[in-house]
ZADO-1210 file (C-alpha; in nm, 4 decimals, padded with zeros to 6 digits):
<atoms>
<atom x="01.2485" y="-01.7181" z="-00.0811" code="UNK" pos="1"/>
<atom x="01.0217" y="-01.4404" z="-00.1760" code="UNK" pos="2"/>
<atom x="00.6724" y="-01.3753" z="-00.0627" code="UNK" pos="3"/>
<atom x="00.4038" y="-01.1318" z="-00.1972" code="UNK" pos="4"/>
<atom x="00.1047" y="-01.0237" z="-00.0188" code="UNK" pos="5"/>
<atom x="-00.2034" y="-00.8852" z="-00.2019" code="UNK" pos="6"/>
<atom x="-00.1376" y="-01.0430" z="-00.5694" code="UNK" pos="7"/>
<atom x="-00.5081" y="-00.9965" z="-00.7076" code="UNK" pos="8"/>
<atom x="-00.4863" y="-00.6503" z="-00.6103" code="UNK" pos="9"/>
<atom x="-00.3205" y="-00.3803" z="-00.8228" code="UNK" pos="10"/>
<atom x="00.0152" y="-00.3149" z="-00.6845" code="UNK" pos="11"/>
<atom x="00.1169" y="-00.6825" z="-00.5184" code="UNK" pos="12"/>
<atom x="-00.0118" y="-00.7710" z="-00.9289" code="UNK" pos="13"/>
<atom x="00.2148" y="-00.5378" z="-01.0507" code="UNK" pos="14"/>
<atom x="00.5044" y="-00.6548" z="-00.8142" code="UNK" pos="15"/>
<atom x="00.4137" y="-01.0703" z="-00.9067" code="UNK" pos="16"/>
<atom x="00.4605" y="-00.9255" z="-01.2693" code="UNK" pos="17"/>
<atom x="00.7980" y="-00.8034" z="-01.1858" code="UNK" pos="18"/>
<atom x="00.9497" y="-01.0675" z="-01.0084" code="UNK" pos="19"/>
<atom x="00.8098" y="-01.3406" z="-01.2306" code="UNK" pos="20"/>
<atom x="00.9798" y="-01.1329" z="-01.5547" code="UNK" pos="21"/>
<atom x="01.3607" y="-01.1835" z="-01.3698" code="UNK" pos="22"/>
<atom x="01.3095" y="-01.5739" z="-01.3149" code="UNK" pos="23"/>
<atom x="01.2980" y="-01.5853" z="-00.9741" code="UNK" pos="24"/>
<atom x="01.0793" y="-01.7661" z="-00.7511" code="UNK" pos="25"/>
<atom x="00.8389" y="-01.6584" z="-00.5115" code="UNK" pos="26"/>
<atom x="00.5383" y="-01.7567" z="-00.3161" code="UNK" pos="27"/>
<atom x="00.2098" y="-01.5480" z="-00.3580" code="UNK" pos="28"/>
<atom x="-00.0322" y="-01.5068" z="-00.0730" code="UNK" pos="29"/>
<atom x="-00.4072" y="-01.3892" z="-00.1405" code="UNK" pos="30"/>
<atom x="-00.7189" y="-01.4367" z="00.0461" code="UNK" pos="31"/>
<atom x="-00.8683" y="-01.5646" z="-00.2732" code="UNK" pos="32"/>
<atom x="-00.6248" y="-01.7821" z="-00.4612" code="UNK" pos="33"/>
<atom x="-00.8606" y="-01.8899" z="-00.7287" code="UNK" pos="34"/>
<atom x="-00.8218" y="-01.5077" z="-00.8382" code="UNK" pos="35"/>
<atom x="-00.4185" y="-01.4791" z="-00.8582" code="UNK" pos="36"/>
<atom x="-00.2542" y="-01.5459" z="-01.1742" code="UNK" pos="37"/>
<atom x="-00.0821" y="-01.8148" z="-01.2105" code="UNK" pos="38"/>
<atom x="00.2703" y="-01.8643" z="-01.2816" code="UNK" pos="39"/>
<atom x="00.5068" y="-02.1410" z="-01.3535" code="UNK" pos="40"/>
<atom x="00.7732" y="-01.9274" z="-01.0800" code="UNK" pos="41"/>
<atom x="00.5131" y="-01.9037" z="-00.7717" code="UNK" pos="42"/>
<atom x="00.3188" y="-02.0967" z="-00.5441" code="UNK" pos="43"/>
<atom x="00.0211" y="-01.9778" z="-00.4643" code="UNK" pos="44"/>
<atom x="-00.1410" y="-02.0476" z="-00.1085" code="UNK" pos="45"/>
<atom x="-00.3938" y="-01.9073" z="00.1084" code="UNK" pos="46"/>
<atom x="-00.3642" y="-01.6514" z="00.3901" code="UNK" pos="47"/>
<atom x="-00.5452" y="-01.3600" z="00.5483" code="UNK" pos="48"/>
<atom x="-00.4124" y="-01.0852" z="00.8112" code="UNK" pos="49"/>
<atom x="-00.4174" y="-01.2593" z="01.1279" code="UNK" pos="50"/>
<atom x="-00.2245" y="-01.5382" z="01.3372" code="UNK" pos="51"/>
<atom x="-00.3726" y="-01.8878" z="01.3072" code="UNK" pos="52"/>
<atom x="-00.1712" y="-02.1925" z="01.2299" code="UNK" pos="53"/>
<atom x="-00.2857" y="-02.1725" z="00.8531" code="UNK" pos="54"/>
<atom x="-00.1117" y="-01.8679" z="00.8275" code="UNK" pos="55"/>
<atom x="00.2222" y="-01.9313" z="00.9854" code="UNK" pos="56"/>
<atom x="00.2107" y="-02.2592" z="00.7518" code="UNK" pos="57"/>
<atom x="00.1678" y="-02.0396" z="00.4336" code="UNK" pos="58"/>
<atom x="00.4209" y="-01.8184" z="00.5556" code="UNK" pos="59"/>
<atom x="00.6912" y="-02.0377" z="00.5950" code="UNK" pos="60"/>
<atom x="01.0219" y="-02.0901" z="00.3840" code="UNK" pos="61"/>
<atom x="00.9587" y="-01.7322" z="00.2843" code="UNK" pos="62"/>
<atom x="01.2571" y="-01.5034" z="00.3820" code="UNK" pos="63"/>
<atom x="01.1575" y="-01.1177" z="00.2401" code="UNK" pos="64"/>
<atom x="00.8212" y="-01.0800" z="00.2262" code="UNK" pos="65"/>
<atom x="00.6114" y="-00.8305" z="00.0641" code="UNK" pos="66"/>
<atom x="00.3413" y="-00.6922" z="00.3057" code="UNK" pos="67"/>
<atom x="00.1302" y="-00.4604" z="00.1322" code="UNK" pos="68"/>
<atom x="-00.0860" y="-00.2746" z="00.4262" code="UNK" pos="69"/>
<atom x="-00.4601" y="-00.4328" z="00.4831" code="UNK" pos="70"/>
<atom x="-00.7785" y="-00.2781" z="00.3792" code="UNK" pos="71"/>
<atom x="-00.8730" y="00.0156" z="00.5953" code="UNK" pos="72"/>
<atom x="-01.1178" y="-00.0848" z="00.8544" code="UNK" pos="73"/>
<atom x="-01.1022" y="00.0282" z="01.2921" code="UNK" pos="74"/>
<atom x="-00.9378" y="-00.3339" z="01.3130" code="UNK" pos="75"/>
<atom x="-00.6902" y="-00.3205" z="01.0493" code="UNK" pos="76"/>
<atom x="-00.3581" y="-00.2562" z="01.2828" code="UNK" pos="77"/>
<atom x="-00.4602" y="-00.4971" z="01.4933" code="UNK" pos="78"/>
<atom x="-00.4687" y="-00.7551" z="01.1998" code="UNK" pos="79"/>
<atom x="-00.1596" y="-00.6136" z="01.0870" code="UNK" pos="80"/>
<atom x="-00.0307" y="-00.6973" z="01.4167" code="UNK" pos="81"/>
<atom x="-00.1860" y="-01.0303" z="01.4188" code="UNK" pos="82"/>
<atom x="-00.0199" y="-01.0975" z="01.0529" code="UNK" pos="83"/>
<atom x="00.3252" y="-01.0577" z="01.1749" code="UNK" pos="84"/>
<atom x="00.3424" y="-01.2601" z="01.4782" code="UNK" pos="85"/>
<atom x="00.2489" y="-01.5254" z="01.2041" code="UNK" pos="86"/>
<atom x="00.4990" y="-01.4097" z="01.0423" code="UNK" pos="87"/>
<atom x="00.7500" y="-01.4072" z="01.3219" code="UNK" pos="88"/>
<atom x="00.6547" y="-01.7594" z="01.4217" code="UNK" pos="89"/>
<atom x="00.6838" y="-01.9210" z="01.0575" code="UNK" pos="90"/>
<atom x="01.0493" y="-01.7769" z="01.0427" code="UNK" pos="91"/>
<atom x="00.9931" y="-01.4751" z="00.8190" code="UNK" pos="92"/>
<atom x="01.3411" y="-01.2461" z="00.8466" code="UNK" pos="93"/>
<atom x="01.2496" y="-00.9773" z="00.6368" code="UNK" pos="94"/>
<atom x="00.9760" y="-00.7726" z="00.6181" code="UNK" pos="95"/>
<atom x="00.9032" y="-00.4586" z="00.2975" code="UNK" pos="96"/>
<atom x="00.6144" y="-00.3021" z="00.4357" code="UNK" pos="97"/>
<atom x="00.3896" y="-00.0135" z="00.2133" code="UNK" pos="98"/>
<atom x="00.3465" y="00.2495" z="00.4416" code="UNK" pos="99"/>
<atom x="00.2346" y="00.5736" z="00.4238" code="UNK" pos="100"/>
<atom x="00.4149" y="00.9068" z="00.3849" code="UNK" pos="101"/>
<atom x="00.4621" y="01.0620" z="00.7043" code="UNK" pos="102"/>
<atom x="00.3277" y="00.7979" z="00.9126" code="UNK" pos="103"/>
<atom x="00.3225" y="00.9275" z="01.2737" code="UNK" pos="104"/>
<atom x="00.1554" y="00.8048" z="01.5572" code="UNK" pos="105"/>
<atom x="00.0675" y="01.1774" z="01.6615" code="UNK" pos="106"/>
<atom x="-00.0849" y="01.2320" z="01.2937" code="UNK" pos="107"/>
<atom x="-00.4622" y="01.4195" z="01.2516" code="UNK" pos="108"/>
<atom x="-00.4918" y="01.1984" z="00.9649" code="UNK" pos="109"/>
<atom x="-00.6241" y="00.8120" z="01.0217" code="UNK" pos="110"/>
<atom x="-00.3738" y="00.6717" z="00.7516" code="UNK" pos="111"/>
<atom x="-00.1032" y="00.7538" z="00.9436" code="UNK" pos="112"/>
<atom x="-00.0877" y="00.6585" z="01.2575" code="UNK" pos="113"/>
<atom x="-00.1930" y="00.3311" z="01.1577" code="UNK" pos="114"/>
<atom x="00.1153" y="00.2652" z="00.9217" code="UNK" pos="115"/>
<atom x="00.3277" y="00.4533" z="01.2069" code="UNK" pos="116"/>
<atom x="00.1860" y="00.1876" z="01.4854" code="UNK" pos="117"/>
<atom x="00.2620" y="-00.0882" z="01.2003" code="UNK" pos="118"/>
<atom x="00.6411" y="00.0055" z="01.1613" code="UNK" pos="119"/>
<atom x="00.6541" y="00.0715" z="01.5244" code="UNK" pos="120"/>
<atom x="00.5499" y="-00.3474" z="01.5809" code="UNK" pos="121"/>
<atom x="00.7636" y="-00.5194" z="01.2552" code="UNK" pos="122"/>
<atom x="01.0551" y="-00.2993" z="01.4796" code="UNK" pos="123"/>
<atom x="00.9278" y="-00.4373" z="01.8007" code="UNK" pos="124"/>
<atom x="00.9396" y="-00.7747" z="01.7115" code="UNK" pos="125"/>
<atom x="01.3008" y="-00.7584" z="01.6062" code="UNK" pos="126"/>
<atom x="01.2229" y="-00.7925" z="01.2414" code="UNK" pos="127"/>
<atom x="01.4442" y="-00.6439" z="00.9687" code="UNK" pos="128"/>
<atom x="01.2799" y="-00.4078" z="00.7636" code="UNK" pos="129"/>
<atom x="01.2150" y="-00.1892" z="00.4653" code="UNK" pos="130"/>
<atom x="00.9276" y="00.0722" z="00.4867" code="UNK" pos="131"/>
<atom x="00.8199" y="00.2042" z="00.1849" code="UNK" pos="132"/>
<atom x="00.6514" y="00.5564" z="00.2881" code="UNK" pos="133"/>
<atom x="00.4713" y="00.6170" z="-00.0206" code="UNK" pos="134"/>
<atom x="00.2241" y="00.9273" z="-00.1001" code="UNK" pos="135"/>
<atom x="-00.1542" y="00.8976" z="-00.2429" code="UNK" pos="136"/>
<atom x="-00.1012" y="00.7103" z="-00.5492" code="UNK" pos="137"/>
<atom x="-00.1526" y="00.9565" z="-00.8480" code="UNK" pos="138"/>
<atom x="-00.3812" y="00.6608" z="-00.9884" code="UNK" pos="139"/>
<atom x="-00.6289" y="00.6571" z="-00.6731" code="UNK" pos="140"/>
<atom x="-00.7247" y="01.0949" z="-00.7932" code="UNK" pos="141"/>
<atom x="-00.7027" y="00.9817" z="-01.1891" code="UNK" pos="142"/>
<atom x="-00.9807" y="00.7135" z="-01.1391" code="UNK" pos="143"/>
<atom x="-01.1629" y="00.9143" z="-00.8869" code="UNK" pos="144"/>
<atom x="-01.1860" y="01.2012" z="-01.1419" code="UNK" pos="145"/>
<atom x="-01.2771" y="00.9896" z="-01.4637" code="UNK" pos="146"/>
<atom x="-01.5159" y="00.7982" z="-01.2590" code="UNK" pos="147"/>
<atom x="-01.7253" y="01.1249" z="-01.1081" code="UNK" pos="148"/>
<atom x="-01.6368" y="01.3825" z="-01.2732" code="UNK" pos="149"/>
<atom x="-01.4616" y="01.5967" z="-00.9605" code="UNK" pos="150"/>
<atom x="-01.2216" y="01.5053" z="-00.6952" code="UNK" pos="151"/>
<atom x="-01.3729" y="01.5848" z="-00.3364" code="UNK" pos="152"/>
<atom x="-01.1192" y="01.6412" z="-00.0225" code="UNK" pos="153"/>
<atom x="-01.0365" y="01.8403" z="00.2681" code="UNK" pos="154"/>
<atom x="-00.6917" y="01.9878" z="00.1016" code="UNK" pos="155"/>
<atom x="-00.7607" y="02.3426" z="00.0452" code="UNK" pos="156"/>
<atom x="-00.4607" y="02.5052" z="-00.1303" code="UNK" pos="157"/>
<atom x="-00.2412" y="02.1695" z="00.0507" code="UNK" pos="158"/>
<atom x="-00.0402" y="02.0360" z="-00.2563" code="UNK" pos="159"/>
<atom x="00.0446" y="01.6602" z="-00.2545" code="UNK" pos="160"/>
<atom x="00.3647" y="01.4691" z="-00.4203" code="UNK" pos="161"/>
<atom x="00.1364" y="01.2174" z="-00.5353" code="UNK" pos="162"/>
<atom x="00.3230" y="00.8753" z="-00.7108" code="UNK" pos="163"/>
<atom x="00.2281" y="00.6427" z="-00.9699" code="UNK" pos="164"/>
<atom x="00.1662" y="00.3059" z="-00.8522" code="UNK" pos="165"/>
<atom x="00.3645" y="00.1568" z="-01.0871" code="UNK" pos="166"/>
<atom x="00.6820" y="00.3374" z="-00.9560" code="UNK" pos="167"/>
<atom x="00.5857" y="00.1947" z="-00.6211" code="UNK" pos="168"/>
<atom x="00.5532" y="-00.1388" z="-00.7436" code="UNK" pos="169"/>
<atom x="00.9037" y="-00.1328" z="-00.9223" code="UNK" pos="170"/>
<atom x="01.1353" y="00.0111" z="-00.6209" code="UNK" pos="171"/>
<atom x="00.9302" y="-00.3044" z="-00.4265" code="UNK" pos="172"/>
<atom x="01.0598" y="-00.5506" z="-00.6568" code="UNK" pos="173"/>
<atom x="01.3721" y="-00.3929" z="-00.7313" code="UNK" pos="174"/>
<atom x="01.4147" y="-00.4286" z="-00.3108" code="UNK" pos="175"/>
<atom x="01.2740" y="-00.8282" z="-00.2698" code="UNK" pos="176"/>
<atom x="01.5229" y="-00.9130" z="-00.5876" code="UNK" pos="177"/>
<atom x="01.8091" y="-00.7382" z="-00.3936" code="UNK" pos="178"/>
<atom x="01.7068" y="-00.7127" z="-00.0096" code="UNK" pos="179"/>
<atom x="02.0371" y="-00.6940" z="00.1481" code="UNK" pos="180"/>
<atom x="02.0844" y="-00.3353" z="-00.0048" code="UNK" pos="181"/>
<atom x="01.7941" y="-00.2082" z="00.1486" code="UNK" pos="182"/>
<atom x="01.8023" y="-00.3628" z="00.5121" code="UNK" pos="183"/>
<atom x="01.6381" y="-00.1389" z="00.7947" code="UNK" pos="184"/>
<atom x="01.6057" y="00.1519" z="00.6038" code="UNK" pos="185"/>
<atom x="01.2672" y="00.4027" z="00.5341" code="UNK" pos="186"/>
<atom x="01.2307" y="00.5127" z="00.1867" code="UNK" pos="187"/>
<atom x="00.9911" y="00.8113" z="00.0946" code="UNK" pos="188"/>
<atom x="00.8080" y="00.7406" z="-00.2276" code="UNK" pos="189"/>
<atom x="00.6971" y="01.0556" z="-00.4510" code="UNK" pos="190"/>
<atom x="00.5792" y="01.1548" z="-00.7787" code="UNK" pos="191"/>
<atom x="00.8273" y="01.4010" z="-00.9550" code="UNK" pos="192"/>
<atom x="00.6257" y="01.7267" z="-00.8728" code="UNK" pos="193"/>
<atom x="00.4041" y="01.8686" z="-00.6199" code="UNK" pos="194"/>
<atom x="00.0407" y="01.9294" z="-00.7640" code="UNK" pos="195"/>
<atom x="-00.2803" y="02.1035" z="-00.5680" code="UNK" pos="196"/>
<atom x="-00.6161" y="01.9569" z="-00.6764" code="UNK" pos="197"/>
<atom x="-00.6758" y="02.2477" z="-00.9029" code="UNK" pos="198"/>
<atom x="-00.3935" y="02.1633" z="-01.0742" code="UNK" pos="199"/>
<atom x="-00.4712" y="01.7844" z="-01.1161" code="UNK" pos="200"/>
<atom x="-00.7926" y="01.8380" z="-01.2472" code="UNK" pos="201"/>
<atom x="-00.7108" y="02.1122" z="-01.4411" code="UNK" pos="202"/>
<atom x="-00.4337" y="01.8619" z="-01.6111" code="UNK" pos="203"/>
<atom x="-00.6840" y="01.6101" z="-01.6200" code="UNK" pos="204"/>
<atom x="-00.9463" y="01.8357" z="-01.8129" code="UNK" pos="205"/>
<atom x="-00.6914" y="01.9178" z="-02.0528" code="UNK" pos="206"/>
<atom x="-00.5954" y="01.5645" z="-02.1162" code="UNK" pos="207"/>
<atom x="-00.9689" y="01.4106" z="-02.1274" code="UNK" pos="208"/>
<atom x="-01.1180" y="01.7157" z="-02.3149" code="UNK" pos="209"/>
<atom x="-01.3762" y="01.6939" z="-02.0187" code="UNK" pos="210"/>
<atom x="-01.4430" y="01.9265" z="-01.7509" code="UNK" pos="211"/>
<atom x="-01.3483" y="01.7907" z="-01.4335" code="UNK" pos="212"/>
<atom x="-01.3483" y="02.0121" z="-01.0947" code="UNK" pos="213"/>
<atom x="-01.2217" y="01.9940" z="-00.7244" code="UNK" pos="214"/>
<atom x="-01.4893" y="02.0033" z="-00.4409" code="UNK" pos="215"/>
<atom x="-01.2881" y="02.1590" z="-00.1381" code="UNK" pos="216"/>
<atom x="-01.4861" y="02.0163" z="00.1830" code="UNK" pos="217"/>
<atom x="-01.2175" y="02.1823" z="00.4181" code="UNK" pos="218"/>
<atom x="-01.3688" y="02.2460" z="00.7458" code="UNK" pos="219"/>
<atom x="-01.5756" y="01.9659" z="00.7314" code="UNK" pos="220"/>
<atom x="-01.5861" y="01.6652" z="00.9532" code="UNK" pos="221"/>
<atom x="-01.2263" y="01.7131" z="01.0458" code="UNK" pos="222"/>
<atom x="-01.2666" y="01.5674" z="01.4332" code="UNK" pos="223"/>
<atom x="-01.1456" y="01.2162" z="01.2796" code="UNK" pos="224"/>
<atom x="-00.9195" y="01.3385" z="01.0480" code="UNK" pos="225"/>
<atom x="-01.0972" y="01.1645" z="00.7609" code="UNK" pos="226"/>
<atom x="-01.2696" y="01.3286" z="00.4677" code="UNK" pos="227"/>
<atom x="-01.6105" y="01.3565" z="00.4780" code="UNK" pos="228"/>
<atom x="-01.6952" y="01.2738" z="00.1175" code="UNK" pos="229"/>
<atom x="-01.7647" y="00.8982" z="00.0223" code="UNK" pos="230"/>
<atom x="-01.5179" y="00.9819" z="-00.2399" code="UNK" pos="231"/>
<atom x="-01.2511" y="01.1217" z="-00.0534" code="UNK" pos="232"/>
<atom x="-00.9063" y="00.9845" z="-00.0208" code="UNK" pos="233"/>
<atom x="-00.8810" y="00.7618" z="00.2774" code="UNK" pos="234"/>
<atom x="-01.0644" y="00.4740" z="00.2362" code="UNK" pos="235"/>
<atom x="-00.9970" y="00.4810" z="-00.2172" code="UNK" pos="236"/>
<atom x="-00.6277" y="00.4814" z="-00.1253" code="UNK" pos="237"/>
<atom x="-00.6709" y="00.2080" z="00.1236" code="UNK" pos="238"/>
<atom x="-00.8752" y="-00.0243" z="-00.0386" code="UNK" pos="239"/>
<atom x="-00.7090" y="00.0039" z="-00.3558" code="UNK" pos="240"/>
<atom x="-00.3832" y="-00.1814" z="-00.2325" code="UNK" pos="241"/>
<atom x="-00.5015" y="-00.4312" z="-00.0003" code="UNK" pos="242"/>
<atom x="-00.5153" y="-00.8153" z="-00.0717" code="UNK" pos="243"/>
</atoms>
């Protein structure tokens, strides 16, 4: 059996969609259920990132299960770690896991280490697994730029790969419909060019007919490794997939 974390947010949504359109059951998990859509394929029930016995009994018959990373917050590996010893006790086998791109526990950059400390524990607790290392979604710097007008960020001349979340949400499906082909492996998940913020906005101001700029706060507030600017990219990307 299928299960799918974070279905009222955009990409476990997109995933629900998918799944749903080949006929095959599931069960969706949500902190909210009354917000999920509702399909005549899935069950919907109840469940948040951390290890009660409510938990472990929404998480079992499931078999792959879709964990789409938690909100960013200082506790959120720990509830990722929390979430899969539920997991582990209600019998879960297999776990897809959106992580970042480059996750390393050594990383400057927040997002990363915590998605390296996540794989690090589904491997440590003898899970199998598919991570699915994907870059800032391309959608995260479209909506920031329609929405203010600029993009604001520490990357200088840095150019990012930066994916649709739509493409992320189809190689997810594509692996819970078919998870033996993709046991214990770590896919990197890309757009099909590498852009520099200059060049996204200046694409963006050609396609909108608006003027839209980059704000380059390098050199700022880089002791945590997070951008200074309530607009910048860690906590949009974060909280735009979580459940």
């Amino acid at each position: 059996m299928i299960g799918i974390t974070g279905v009222t947010g955009k990409l476990g949504s997109y995933v629900a969609d998918l799944v749903d359109q080949q006929g095959i059951s599931s069960i969706h998990l949500a902190r909210s259920p009354e917000r999920a859509k509702v399909y005549a394929s899935a069950e919907i029930r109840k469940m948040v990132y951390a290890n009660t016995p409510e938990v472990v009994e929404a998480l079992k018959g499931i078999d792959v299960l879709l964990m789409v990373s938690a909100r960013e917050n200082p506790e959120r590996v720990e509830e990722h770690k929390s979430f899969l010893d539920a997991a582990k006790l209600a019998g879960v086998q297999h776990i897809v896991y959106t992580s970042f791109y480059g996750a390393d526990e050594k990383a400057t950059f927040t997002l990363s280490r915590d998605h390296a400390q996540t794989e690090a524990y589904i491997k440590k607790l003898g899970f199998t697994y598919t991570f699915l290392r994907d870059n800032f979604y391309l959608d995260f710097f479209i909506d920031i730029a329609l929405e203010n007008g600029e993009i604001r960020g520490p990357a200088g001349r840095g150019r990012v790969s930066a994916v649709a979340r739509k493409d992320t949400s189809r190689v997810a499906a594509e692996i819970l419909l078919n998870p033996k082909e993709w046991e214990n492996q770590t896919l990197n998940l890309t757009g099909p060019e590498d852009l520099s913020m200059e060049e996204i906005v200046e694409l963006l101001s050609k396609e909108t007919g608006n003027a839209i700029t980059y704000v380059d706060e390098s050199g700022r507030g880089r002791g945590s490794g997070r951008p200074p600017s309530a607009r910048g990219y860690t906590s949009g990307r974060a909280s735009s997939r979580g459940p």
